[in-house]
Every structure is written in C-alpha cells, then in structure tokens.
C-alpha beads as a LAMMPS data file, in Angstrom:
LAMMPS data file: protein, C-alpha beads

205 atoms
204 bonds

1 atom types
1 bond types

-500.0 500.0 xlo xhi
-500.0 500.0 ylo yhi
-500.0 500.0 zlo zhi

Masses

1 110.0

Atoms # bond

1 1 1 7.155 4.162 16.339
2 1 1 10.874 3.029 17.533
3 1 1 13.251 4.318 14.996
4 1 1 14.818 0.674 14.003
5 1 1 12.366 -1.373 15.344
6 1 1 12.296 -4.820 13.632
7 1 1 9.506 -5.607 11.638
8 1 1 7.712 -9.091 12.745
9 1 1 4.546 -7.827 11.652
10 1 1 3.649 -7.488 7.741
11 1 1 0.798 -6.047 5.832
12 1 1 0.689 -6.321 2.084
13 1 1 -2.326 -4.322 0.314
14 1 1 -2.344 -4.822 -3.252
15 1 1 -3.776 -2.457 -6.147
16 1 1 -7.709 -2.326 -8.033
17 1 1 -8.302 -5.362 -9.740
18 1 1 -5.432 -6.777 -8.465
19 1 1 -4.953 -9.702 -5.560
20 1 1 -2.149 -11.565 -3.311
21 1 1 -1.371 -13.334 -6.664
22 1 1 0.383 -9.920 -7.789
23 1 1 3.540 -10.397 -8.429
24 1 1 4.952 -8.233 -5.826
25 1 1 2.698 -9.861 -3.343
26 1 1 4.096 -13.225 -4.214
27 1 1 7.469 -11.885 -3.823
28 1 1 7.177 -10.027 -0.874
29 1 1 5.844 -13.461 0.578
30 1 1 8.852 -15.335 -0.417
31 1 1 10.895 -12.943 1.195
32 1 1 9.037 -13.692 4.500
33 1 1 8.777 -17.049 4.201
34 1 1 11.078 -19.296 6.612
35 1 1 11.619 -15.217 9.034
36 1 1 10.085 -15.249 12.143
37 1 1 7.364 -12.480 11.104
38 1 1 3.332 -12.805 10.911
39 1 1 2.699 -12.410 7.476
40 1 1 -0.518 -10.580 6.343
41 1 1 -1.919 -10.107 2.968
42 1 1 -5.854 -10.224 2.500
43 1 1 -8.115 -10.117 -0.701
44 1 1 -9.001 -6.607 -0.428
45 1 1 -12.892 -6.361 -0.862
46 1 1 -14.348 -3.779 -3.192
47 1 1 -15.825 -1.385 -0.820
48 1 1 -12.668 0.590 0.595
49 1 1 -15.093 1.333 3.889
50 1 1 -15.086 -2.485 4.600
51 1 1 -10.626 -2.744 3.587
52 1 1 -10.182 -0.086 5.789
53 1 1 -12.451 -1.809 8.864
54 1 1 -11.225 -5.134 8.287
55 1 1 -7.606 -4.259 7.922
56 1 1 -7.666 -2.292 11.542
57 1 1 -9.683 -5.384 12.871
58 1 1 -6.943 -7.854 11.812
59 1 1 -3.901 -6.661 13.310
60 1 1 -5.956 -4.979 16.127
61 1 1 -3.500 -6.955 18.299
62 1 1 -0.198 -6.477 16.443
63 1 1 2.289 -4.609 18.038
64 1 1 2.767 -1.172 16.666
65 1 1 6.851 -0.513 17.280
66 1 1 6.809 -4.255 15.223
67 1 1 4.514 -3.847 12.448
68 1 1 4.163 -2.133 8.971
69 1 1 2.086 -2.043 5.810
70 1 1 3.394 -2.344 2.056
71 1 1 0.589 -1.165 -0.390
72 1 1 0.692 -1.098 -4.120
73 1 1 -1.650 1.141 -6.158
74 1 1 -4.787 1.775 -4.158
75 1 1 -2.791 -0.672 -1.656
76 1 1 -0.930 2.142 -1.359
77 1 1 -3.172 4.541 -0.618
78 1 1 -4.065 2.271 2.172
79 1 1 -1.575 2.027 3.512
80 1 1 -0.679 5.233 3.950
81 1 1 -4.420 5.443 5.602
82 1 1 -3.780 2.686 7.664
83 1 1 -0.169 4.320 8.905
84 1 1 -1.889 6.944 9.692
85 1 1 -4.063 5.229 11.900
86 1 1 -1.721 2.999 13.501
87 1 1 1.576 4.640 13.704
88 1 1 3.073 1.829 11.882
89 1 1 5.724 2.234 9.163
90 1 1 5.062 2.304 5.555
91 1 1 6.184 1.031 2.069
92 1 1 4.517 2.842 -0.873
93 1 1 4.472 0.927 -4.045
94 1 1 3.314 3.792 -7.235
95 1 1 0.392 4.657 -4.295
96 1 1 -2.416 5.971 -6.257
97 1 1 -3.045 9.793 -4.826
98 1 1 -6.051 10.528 -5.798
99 1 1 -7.865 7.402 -5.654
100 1 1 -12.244 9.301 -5.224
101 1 1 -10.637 10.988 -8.241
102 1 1 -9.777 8.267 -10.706
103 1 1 -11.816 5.815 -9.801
104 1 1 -15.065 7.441 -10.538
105 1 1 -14.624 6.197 -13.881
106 1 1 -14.388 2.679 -13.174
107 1 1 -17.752 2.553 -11.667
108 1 1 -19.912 -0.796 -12.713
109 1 1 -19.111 -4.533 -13.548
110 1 1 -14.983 -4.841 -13.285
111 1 1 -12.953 -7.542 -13.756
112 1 1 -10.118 -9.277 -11.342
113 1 1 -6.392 -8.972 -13.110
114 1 1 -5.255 -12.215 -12.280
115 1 1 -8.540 -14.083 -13.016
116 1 1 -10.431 -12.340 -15.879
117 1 1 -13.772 -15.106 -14.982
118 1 1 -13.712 -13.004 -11.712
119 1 1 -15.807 -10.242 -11.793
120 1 1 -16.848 -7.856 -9.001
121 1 1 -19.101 -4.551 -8.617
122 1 1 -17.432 -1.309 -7.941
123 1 1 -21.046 0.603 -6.921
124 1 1 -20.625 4.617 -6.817
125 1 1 -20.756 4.544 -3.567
126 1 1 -17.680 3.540 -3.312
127 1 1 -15.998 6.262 -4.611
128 1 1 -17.619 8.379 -1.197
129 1 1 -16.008 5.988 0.942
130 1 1 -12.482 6.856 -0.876
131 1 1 -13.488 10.876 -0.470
132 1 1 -14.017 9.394 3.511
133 1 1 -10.828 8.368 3.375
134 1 1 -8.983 10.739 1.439
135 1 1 -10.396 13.442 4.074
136 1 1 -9.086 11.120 7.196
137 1 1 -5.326 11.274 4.997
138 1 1 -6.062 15.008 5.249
139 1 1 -6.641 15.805 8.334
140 1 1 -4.299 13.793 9.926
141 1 1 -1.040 13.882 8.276
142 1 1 -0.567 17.450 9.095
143 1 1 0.060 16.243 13.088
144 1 1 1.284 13.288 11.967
145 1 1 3.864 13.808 8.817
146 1 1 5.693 11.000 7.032
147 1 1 9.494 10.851 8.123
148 1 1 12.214 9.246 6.380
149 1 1 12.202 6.879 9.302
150 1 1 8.346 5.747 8.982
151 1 1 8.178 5.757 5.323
152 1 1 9.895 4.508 2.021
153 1 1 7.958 5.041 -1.355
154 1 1 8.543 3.902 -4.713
155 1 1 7.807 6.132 -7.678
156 1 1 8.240 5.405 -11.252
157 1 1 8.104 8.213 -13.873
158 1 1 7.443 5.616 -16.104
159 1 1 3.591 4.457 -14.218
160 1 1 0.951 4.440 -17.599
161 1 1 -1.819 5.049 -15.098
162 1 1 -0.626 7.224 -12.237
163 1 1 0.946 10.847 -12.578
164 1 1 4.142 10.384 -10.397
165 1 1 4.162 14.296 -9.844
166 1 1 0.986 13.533 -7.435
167 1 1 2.492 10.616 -6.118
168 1 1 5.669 12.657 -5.364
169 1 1 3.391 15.246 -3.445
170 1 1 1.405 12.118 -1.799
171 1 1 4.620 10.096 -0.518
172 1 1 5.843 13.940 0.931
173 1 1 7.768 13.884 3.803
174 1 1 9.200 10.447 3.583
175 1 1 12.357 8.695 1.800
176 1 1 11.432 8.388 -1.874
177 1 1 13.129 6.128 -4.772
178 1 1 12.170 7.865 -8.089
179 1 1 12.925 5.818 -10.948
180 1 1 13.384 7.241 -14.227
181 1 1 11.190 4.851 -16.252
182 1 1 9.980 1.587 -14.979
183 1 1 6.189 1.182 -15.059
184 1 1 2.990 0.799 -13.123
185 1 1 3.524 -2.596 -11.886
186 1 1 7.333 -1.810 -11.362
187 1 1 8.586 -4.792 -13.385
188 1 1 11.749 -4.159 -11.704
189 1 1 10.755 -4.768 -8.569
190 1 1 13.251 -6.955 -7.915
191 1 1 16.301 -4.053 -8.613
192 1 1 14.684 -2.695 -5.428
193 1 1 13.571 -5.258 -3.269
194 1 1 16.804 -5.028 -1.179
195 1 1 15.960 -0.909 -0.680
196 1 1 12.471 -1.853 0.696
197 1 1 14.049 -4.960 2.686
198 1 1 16.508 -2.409 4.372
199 1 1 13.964 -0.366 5.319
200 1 1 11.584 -2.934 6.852
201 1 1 14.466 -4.095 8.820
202 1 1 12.852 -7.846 8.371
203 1 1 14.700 -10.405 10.990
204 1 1 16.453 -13.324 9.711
205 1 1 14.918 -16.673 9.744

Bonds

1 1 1 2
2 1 2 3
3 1 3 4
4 1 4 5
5 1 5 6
6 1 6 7
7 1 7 8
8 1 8 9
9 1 9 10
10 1 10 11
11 1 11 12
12 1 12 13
13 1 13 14
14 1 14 15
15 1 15 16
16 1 16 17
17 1 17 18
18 1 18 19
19 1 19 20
20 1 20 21
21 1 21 22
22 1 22 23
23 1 23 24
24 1 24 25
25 1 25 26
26 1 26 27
27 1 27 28
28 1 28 29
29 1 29 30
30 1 30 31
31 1 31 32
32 1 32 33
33 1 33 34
34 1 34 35
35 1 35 36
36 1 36 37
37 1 37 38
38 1 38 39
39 1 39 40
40 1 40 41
41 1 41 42
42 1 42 43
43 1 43 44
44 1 44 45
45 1 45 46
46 1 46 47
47 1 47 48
48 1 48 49
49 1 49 50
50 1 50 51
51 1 51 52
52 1 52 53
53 1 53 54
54 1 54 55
55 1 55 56
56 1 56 57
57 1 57 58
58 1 58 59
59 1 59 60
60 1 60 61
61 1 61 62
62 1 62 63
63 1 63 64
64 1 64 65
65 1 65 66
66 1 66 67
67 1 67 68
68 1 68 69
69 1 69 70
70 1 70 71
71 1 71 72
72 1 72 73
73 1 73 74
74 1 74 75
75 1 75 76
76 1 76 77
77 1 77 78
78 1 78 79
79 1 79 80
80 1 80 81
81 1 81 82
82 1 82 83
83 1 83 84
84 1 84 85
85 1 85 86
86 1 86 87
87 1 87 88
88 1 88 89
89 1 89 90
90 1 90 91
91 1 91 92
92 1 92 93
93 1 93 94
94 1 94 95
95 1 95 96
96 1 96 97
97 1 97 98
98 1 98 99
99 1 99 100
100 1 100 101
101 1 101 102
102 1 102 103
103 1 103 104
104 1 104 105
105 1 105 106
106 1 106 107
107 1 107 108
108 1 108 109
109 1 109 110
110 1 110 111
111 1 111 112
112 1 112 113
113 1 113 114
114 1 114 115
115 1 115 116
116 1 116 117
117 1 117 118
118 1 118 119
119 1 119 120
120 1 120 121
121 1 121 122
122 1 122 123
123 1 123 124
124 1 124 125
125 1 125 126
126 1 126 127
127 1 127 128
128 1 128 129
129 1 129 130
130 1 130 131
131 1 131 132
132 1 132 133
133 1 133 134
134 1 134 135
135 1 135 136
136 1 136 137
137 1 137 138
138 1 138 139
139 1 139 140
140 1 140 141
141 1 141 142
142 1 142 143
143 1 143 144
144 1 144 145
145 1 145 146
146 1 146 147
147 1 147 148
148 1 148 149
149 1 149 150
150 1 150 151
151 1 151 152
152 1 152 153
153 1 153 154
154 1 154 155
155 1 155 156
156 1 156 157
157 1 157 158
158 1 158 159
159 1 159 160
160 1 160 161
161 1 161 162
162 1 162 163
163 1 163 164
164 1 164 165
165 1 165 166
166 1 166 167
167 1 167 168
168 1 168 169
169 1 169 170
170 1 170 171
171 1 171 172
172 1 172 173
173 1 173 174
174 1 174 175
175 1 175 176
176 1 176 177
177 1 177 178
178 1 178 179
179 1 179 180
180 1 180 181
181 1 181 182
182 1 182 183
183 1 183 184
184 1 184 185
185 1 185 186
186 1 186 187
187 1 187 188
188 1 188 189
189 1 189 190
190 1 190 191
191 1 191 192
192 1 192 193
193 1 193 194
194 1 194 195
195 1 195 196
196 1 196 197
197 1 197 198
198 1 198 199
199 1 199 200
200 1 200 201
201 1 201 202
202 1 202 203
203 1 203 204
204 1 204 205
C-alpha cells in the first residue's frame, strides 16, 4: 500500500440482515457520488464462502495502492478479510470479531432488516465457512499487521450486540475512534463521517 494513496476505488460491505439500503451505505454513496471513484457496494449473499469469492472476483482488476473496503458488522469482518487479502486499506464500522461465534445462533429462516417480506436461509454450514475465514484472519495478520496508515475503525461502547472489548482486540494495530456511547448502527455516523473521509483520502469531484 502507498502511504497517502488516493482512494478511487471503494468497497462498502454491510452487516447480517442488513443491505446497501443501510443507512451508512446510502451515505457513504452520497459522499461518492459526483468524485471520480468506482463505487462498489454488493448485496452480500448469505454464504460468507461465496462474499468472500465474489468480492475478490469483482475488484480482481482494481488497483491496490487506489482501493479500500468499508465494512459494517460482519461487513466488517470482511473487510478486514478482504484487506488482508488484498493489501488494500480498511474502514471498520463496530466489525463483528467473532462472527463463527455469534452467529451459530442465528442458524435457520432469517429475515432482511430493510425488507422484513425478505427472507433468506442462514444453513449451519455457514457458520464453517466463517471458522474458514476467521482462521485465514489468523494466520495472516501476524505478517501482515494493521497500521495506523492501512486502517481506521470505529468502536462504540455503546453497540447492544457486539462487545467493543473484542472489537478493540480485533481492530488491533490500527487507528481506532472509541466512542463512549453511540450504538450498533452508530446513529452518529454522521459526527464521524469527516474522520473516515480523511482517512480514505477520497478525491474531489
């Protein structure tokens, strides 16, 4: 990665359940709107062995000094896969740490957030392709640590769902925001948009 590279490549992941109708999502996407930067931000399917293969296949041709990856929830457990993998810089949104973990619970008919009449399978086998991954985040982060320079993470003491003490030992290594309060969803996403903006070093339009 080149320290102050310009980002004109974007991934946005979003969370379980959730969609590019997240809030966040929507807002990052205004943000990018109108800048001259390819703009990514798929409908993550269920199985996190096909995310993970079709998010490599997508930007597959995206430079890697260019590009980075924002990931909310599971998004941002993703993404700090997919940095892994790529080299890219990375924005974590309340990353979930544990993921194989916490999601073994949620195995069977789910719902989407945004559209309750969508409904999806999350089949146990799932949560082995999260282990899968969790065990690539493993053995590859010790050679390749986060930096203040390759990633900025977002933690709110606040998050109903996540403990932020794992996501403080997840997000290691890089620069970290840790908001006293807030929530899951960081409702006040917009008090830090300009932090994460800075970071991604977006150009102008």
């Amino acid at each position: 990665m080149i320290i102050g590279a310009m980002t004109t490549h974007l991934l946005y992941l979003h969370g379980f359940r959730s969609s590019p109708r997240s809030f966040k999502a929507q807002r990052m996407a205004a943000v990018v709107q109108g800048r001259p930067v390819q703009w990514l931000c798929p409908q993550l399917p269920p199985s996190p062995a096909q995310a993970a293969a079709r998010l490599l296949s997508a930007t597959q041709d995206w430079p890697r000094d260019g590009m980075a990856v924002v990931g909310s929830s599971l998004g941002g457990f993703y993404a700090r896969w997919f940095a892994l993998q790529t080299g890219c810089r990375a924005v974590l949104l309340n990353p979930a740490a544990h993921p194989a973990r916490d999601l073994a619970r949620h195995v069977g008919e789910q719902t989407s957030w945004h559209d309750p009449g969508e409904r999806f399978w999350f089949d146990p086998a799932f949560v082995d392709e999260l282990r899968v991954l969790e065990t690539d985040i493993a053995r590859l982060a010790p050679g390749h640590p986060a930096t203040p320079a390759s990633q900025f993470s977002i933690v709110a003491q606040g998050d109903e769902v996540l403990d932020w003490r794992e996501m403080l030992d997840f997000c290691a290594g890089g620069q970290i925001r840790l908001l006293d309060g807030s929530d899951h969803a960081i409702s006040d996403f917009e008090s830090h948009l300009d932090a994460v903006l800075g970071f991604l070093g977006l150009p102008e339009g």
